[in-house]
N, C-alpha and C positions, 0 to 999 in steps of 0.2 A: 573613254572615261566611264568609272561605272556608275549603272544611275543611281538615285535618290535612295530607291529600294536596295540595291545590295550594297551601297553604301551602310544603310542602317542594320542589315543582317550583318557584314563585318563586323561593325561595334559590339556587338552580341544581345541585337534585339530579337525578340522570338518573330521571325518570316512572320505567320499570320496579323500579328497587332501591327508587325510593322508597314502592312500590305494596307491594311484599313488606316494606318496614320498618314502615309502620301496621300491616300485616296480621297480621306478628309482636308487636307491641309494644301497638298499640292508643291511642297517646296521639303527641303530637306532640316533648315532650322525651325518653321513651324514645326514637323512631323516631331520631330527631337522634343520639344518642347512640349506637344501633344500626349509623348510617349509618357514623359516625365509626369505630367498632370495625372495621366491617368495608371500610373503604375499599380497604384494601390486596386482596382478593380480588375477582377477575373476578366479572361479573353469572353465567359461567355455574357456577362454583364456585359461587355465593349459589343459585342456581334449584337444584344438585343437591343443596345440602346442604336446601332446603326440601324436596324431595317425599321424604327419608331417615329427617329429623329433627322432631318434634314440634316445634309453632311456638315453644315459649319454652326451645329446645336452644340458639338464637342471639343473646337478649337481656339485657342484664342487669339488665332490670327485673322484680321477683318475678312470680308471676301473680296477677289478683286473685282475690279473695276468692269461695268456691263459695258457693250458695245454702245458705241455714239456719246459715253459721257461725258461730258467738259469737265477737265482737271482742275479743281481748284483745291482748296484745303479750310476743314473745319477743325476746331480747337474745342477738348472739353474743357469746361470750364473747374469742372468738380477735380481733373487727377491734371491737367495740361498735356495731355496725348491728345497728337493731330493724323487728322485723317484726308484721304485724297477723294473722298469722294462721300455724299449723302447716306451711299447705302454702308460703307464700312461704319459711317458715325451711326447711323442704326442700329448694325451688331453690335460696337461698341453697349449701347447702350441698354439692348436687350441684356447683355452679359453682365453688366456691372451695376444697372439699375440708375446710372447718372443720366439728369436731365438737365444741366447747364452747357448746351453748344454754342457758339458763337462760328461766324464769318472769317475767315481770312485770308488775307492777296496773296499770302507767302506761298510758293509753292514746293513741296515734299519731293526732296529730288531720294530716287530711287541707292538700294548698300551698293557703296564700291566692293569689288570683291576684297578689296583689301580688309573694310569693315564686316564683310561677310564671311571672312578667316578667322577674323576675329571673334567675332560671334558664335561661330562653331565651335571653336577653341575653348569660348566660356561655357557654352551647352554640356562639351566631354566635361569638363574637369566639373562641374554642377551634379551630374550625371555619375562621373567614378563616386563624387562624396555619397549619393543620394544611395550607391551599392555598397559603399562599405556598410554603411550605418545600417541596409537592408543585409547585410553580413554578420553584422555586431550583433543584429536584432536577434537573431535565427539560431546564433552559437548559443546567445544568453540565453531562446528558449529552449533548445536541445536541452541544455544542460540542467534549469528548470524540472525541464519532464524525466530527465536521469534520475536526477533529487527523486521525485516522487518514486518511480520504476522502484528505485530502490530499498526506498522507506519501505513501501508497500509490500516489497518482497521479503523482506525483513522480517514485518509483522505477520506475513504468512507464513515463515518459519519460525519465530517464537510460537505463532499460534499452533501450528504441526509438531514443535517438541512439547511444546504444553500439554498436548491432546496424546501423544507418542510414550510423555513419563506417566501422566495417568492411567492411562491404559496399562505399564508394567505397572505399576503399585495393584491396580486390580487380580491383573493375573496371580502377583506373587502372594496377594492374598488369599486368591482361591487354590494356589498351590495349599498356603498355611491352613486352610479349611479343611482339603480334601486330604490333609496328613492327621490332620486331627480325627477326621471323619473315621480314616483308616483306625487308629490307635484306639478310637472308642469302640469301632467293631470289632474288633482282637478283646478289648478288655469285655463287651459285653459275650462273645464266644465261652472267655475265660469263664466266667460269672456262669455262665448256664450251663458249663461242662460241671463245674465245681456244686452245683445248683443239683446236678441228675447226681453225681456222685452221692451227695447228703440226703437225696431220696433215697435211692436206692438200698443206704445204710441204716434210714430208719425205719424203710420196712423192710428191711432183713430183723431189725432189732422188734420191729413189731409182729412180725411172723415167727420170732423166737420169743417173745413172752406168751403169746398166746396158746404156743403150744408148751409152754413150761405153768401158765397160769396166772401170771402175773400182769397190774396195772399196769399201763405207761402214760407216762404225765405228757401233757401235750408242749412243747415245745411254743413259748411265747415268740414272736415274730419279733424282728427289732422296730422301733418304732422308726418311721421314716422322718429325715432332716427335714431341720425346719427351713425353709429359703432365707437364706442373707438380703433383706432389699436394697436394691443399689443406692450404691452414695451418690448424693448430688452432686451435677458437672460444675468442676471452678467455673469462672463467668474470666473470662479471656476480650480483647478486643482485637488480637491477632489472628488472622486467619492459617496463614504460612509461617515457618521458623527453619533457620537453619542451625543444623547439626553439623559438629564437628566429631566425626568416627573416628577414633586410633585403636587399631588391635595390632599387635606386634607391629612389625615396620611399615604397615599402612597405615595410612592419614586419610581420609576422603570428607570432603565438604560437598554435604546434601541439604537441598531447602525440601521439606513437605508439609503437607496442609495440619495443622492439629488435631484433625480426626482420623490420621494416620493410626494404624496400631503398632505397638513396638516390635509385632513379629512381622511387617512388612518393610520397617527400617530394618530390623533382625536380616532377610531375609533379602532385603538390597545390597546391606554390605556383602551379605557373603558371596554373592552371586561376583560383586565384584574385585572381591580381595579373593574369593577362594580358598575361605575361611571361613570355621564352622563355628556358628554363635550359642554360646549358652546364657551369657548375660549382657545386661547393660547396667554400666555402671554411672551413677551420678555424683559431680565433686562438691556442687554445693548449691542445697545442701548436701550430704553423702547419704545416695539411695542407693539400693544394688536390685536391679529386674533382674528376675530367672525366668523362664520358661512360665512359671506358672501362672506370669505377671505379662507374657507376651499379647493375647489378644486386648489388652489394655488399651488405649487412645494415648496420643502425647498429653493431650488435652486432662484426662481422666488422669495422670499420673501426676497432671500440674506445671507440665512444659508447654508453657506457652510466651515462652522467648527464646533467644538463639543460646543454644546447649553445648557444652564439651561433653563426651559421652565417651567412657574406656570400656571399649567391647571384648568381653573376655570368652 
């Protein structure tokens, strides 16, 4: 027959608790009973409290019976559980803190095995319940810390396309800068080639009056512009808008911030339609943006809600 100990390793106790539960207990329905109590504490909680605690500190089966005892039987008064001997009504009471014992003649006949099948019997199926519910427990938190895993991963990739569109809206703006940049140094090239030309022509024209003898009138300068100061920014309580773009057969719906300028929306759609922008058009009211109108703000043009916009 196998003993107490690999009995309770069958059931699918873990060997170590289950080595320290005979060891305490001494019988195979205590140990069960010990195992159950103490499920909820780590093996290494169980190992510290044994090398601390006298072995029957953690059972709650009396101890038996010392050598030379007279069998008799005491009664608590507080729960009516009886006992065979002085020292179990002790642990008794160490354990439970009752202090009404009384005497009595009856004597405590020891389980038939019959009651003892029985008792085991109600131990397992106490035992399967006490693993499902520790089954139930464990699925619901798995699934708990999924939720979360999830959320969080989530909000990690909102936050990395957030950070991923920004970042294009930048680039395509320093693209839209450094084409500007280009077209002003072309135009200022132009300006000073056109510049030495009109020197050159008026001292030729002034090396030929002078040797014909004649005045030349000096040439007034044009007066330089006067700066346009900028207009005040509308007052907006939107921070983000979406745009609905249609140029020929593309449609695209984009959100961007209202300090966007239109040659970076200009210059998103095209990237992704593959279509090259000259205007934006607005229905209402009816505005038409050119180019010349591109480094503007949505904000600064007075789009500061969600826009239909025909990109021509």
């Amino acid at each position: 027959m196998a003993s107490d100990l690999e009995q309770l390793i069958e059931m699918g106790f873990d060997p170590d608790r289950a080595k320290i539960a005979v060891n305490k207990t001494g019988g195979l329905l205590p140990a069960i009973e010990w195992l159950d109590a103490n499920s909820d504490k780590s093996l290494d909680e169980i190992q510290a409290t044994t090398t601390t605690q006298p072995a029957t500190d953690d059972t709650d089966e009396p101890p038996a019976l010392q050598p030379g005892e007279v069998p008799r039987s005491l009664v608590c008064g507080d729960c009516g559980k009886k006992f065979r001997s002085q020292g179990q009504a002790e642990f008794h009471a160490s354990k439970t803190e009752h202090v009404n014992f009384s005497e009595s003649t009856e004597e405590i006949a020891p389980l038939t095995e019959e009651e003892k099948a029985a008792r085991l019997v109600e131990l397992r199926k106490k035992l399967e319940v006490k693993r499902a519910q520790h089954a139930e427990e464990e699925k619901t938190e798995r699934k708990r810390n999924e939720q979360i895993r999830r959320k969080s991963t989530k909000e990690t990739m909102d936050l990395k396309e957030d950070v991923q569109k920004k970042e294009h809206l930048k680039e395509l703006a320093q693209k839209r800068r450094d084409k500007k940049e280009a077209i002003e140094a072309k135009e200022r090239i132009k300006a000073k080639i056109e510049a030495d030309k009109i020197a050159r022509r008026e001292k030729a024209e002034r090396e030929k009056a002078e040797r014909e003898g004649r005045a030349i009138l000096p040439v007034k300068a044009a007066p330089a512009p006067t700066p346009t100061p900028p207009a005040p920014e509308p007052v907006s309580m939107n921070t983000e808008v979406t745009l609905r773009l249609q140029g020929g057969n593309v449609t695209l719906d984009e959100r961007f911030p209202v300090d966007t300028t239109l040659s970076m929306v200009a210059d998103s759609f095209a990237e992704k339609s593959k279509m090259e922008v000259n205007s934006l058009t607005r229905r209402m009211p009816r505005q038409i943006f050119d180019t010349t109108s591109f480094e503007k703000t949505l904000k600064d043009v007075g789009i500061t809600t969600n826009e239909f916009l025909i990109v021509g």
